[in-house]
Structure formats: structure tokens, C-alpha cells
MARBA-3410 file (N, C-alpha, C, O; in Angstrom, 1 decimal):
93
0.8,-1.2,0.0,0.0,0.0,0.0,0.9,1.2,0.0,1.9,1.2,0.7 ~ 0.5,2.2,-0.6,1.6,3.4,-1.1,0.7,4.3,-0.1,-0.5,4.2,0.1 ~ 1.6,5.4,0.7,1.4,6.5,1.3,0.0,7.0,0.7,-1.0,7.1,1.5 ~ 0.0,7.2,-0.5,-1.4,8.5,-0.2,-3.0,7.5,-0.3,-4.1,7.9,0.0 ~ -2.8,6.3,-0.7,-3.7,5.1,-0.3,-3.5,5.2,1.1,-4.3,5.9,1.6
-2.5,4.8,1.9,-2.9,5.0,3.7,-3.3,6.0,3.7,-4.5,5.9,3.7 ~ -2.8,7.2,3.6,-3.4,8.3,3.7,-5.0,8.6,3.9,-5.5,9.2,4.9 ~ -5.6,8.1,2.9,-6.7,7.9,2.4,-7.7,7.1,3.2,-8.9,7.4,3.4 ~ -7.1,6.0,3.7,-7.7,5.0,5.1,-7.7,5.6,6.2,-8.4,5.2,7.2 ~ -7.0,6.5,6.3,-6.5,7.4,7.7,-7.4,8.2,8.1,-7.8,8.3,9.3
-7.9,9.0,6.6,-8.9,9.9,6.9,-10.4,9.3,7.3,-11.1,9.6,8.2 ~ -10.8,8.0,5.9,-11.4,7.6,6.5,-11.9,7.3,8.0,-13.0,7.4,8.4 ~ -10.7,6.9,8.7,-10.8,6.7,10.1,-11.4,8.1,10.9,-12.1,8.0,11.9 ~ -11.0,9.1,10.2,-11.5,10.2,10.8,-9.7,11.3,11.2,-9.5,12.3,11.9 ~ -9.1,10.8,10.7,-7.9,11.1,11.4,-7.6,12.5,10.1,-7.7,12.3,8.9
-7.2,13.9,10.8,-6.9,14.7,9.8,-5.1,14.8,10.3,-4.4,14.4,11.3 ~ -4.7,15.6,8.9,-2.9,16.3,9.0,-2.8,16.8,10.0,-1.8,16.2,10.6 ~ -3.2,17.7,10.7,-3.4,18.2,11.8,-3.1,17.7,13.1,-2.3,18.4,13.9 ~ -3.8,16.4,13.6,-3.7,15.6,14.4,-2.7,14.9,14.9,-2.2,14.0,14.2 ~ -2.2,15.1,16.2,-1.0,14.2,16.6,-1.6,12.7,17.1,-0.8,11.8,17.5
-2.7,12.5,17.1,-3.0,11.4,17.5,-2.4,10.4,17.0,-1.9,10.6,15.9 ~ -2.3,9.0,17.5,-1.4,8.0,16.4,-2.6,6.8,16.5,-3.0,6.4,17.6 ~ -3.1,6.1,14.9,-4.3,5.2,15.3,-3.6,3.8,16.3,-2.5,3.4,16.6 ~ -4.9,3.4,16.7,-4.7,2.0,17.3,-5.4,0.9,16.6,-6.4,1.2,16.0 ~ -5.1,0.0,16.5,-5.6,-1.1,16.2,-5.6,-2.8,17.1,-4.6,-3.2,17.7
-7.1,-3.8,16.8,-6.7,-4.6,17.8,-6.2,-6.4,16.7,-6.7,-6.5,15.6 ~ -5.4,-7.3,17.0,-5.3,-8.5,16.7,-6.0,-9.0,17.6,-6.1,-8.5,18.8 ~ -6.7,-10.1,17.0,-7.1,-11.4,17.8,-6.5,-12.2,17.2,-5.9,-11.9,16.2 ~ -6.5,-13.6,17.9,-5.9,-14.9,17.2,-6.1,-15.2,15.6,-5.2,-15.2,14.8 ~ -7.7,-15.3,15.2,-8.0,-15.3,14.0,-7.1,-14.9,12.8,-6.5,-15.4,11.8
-7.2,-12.9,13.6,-6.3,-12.0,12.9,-4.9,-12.4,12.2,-4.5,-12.0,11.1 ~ -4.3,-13.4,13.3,-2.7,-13.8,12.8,-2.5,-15.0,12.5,-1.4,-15.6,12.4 ~ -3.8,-15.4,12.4,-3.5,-16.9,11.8,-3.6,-16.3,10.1,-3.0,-17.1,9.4 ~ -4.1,-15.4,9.3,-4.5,-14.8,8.3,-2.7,-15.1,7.0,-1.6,-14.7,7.3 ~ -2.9,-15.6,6.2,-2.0,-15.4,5.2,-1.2,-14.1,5.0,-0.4,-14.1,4.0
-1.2,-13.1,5.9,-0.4,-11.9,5.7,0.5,-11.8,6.8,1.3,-10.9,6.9 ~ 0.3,-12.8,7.6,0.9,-12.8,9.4,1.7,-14.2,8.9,2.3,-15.0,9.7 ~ 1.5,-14.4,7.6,2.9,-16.7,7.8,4.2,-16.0,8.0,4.9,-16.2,8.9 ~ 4.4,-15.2,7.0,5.8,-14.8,6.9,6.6,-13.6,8.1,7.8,-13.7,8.2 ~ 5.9,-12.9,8.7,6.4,-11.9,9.7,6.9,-11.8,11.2,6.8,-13.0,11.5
7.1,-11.6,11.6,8.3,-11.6,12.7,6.7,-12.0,13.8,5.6,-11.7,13.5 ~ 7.1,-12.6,14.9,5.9,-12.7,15.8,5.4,-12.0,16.1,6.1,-11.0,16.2 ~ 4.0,-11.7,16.4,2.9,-10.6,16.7,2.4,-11.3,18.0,2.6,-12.4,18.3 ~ 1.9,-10.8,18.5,0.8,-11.4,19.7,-0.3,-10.5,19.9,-0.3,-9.3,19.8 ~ -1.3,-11.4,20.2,-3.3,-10.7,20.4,-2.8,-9.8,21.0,-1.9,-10.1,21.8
-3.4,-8.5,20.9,-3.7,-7.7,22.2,-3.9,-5.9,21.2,-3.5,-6.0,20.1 ~ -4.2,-5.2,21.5,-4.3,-3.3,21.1,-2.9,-3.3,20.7,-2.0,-4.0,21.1 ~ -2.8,-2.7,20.2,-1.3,-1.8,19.9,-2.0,-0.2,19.0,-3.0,0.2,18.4 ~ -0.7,0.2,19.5,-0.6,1.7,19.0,0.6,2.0,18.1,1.7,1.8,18.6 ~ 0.4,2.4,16.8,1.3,3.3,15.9,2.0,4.2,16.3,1.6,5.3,16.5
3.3,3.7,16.5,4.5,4.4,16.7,5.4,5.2,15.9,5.7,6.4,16.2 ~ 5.9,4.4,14.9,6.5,5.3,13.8,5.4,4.7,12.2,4.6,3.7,12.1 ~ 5.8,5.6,11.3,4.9,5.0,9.9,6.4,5.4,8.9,6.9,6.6,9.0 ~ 6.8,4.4,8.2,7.8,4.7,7.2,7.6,4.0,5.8,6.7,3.2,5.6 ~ 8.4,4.3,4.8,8.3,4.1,3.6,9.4,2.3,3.5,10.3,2.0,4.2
8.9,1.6,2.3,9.9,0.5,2.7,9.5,0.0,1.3,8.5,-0.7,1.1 ~ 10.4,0.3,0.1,10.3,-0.1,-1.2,9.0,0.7,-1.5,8.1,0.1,-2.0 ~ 8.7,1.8,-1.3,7.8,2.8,-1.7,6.4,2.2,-1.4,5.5,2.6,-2.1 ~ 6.3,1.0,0.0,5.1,0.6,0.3,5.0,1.2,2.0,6.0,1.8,2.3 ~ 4.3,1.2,2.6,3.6,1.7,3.9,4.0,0.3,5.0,3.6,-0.8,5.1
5.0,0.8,5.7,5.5,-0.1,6.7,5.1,0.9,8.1,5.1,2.2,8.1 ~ 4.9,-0.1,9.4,4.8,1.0,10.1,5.5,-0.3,11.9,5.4,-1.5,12.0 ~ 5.9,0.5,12.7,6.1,0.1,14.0,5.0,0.4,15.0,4.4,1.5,15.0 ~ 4.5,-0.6,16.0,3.5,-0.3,16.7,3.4,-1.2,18.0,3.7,-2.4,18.1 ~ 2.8,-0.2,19.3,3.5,-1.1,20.2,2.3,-1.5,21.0,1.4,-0.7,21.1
2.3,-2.7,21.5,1.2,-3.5,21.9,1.2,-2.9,23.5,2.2,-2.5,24.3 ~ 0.1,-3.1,23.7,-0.5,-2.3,25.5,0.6,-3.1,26.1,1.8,-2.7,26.4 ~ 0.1,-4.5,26.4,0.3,-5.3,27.4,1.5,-5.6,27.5,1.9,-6.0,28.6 ~ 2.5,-5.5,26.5,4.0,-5.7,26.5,5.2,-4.5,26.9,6.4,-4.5,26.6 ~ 4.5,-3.7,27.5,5.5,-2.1,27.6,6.3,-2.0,26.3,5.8,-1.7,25.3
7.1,-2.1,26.4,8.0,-0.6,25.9,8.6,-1.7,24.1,9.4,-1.4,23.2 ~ 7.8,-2.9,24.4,8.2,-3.8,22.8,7.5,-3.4,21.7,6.3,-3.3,21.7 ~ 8.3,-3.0,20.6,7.5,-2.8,19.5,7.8,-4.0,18.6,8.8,-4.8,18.8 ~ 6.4,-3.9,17.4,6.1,-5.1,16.2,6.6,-4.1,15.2,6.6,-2.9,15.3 ~ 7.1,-5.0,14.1,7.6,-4.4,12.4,6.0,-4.9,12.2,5.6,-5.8,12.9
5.3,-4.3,11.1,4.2,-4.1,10.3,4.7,-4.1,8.9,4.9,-3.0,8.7 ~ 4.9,-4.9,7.9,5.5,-4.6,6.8,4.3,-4.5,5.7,3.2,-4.2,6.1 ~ 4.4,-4.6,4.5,3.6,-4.6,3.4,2.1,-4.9,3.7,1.3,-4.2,4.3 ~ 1.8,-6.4,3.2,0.9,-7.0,3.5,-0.4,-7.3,5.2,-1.5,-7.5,5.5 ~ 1.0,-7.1,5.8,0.5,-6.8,7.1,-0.4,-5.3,7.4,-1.2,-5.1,8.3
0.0,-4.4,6.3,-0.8,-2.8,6.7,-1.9,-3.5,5.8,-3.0,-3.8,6.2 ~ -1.7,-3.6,5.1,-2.4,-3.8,3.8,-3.8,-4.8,4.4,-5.0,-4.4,4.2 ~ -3.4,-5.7,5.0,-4.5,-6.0,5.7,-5.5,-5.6,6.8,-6.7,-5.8,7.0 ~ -4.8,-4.9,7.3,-5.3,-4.1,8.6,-6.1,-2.9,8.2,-7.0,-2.5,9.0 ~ -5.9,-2.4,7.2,-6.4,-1.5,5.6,-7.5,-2.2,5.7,-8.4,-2.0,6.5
-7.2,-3.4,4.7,-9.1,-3.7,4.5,-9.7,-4.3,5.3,-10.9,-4.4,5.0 ~ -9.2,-4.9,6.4,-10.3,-5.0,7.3,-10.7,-3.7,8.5,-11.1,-3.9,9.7 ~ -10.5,-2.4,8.0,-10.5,-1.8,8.9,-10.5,-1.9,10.3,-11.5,-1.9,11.1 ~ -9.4,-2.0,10.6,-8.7,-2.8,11.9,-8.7,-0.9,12.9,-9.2,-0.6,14.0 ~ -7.8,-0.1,11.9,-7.3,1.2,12.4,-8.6,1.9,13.1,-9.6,1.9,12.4
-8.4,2.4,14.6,-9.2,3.2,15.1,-8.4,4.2,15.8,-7.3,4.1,16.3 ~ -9.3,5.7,15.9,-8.3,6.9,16.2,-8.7,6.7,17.7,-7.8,7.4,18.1 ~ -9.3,6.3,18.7,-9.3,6.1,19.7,-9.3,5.0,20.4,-9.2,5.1,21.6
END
């Protein structure tokens, strides 16, 4: 997913330029049993919050760190936003 496509999911969420807010989103089990979660570094169920959002071969990678684990963050790569995208996973609060 390319920046101005997130972009675009972002707003839908409700989220404007303006806003320091950073979205959250939740996994459940289901969630990472999903074909976009075979190949990626471990995730575990639980809230996480968007930490950093970067560019990674001109697709939408982002870091995000799970409530329950303090201070550990998850890599989010391609397929991984990409899904979280269409199942609108992302929430601004």
C-alpha cells in the first residue's frame, strides 16, 4: 500500500494532517492466523498503538507497540498494513 492510499484509510478513520493522535488497532488470534501474518516476525493478540509509519520499497511499513508488552514494538510490513487497511482494523481512539 503506497502512502497516499494509507493516507486515504487514515482519513477515512477520521484522522486529519493536523492531528498528533497516532491510530490503534486490535489482533485477535483469528487476525494472525491470516496469510499476511505466515511470513512476519511474531505478533501477539492484544491493542497496539502506531509508533512510527515509514516508507519500505515505496510501500507503507509501520512500527506499533502492543499495550500489554510495555516498551516492545512489532515491524508491520507490506501485506501486514495492507490487511489491517481492508479489514479496517485502524481506530483513532
Amino acid at each position: 500500500m503506497k502512502f497516499p492510499e494509507f493516507a486515504d484509510a487514515m482519513e477515512k478513520v477520521g484522522f486529519r494532517n493536523d492531528e498528533p493522535l497516532a491510530p490503534k488497532f486490535k489482533l485477535n488470534k483469528s487476525d494472525l492466523q491470516d496469510l499476511a501474518f505466515k511470513d512476519s516476525h511474531t505478533k501477539v493478540v492484544g491493542f497496539y498503538r502506531v509508533i512510527s509509519i515509514w516508507s519500505e520499497g515505496g510501500e507503507v511499513a509501520l512500527w506499533a507497540q502492543e499495550d500489554k508488552s510495555g516498551t516492545k514494538l512489532f515491524p508491520f510490513q507490506k501485506e501486514e498494513v495492507e490487511f489491517l487497511v481492508k479489514r479496517n482494523k485502524f481506530k483513532k481512539n
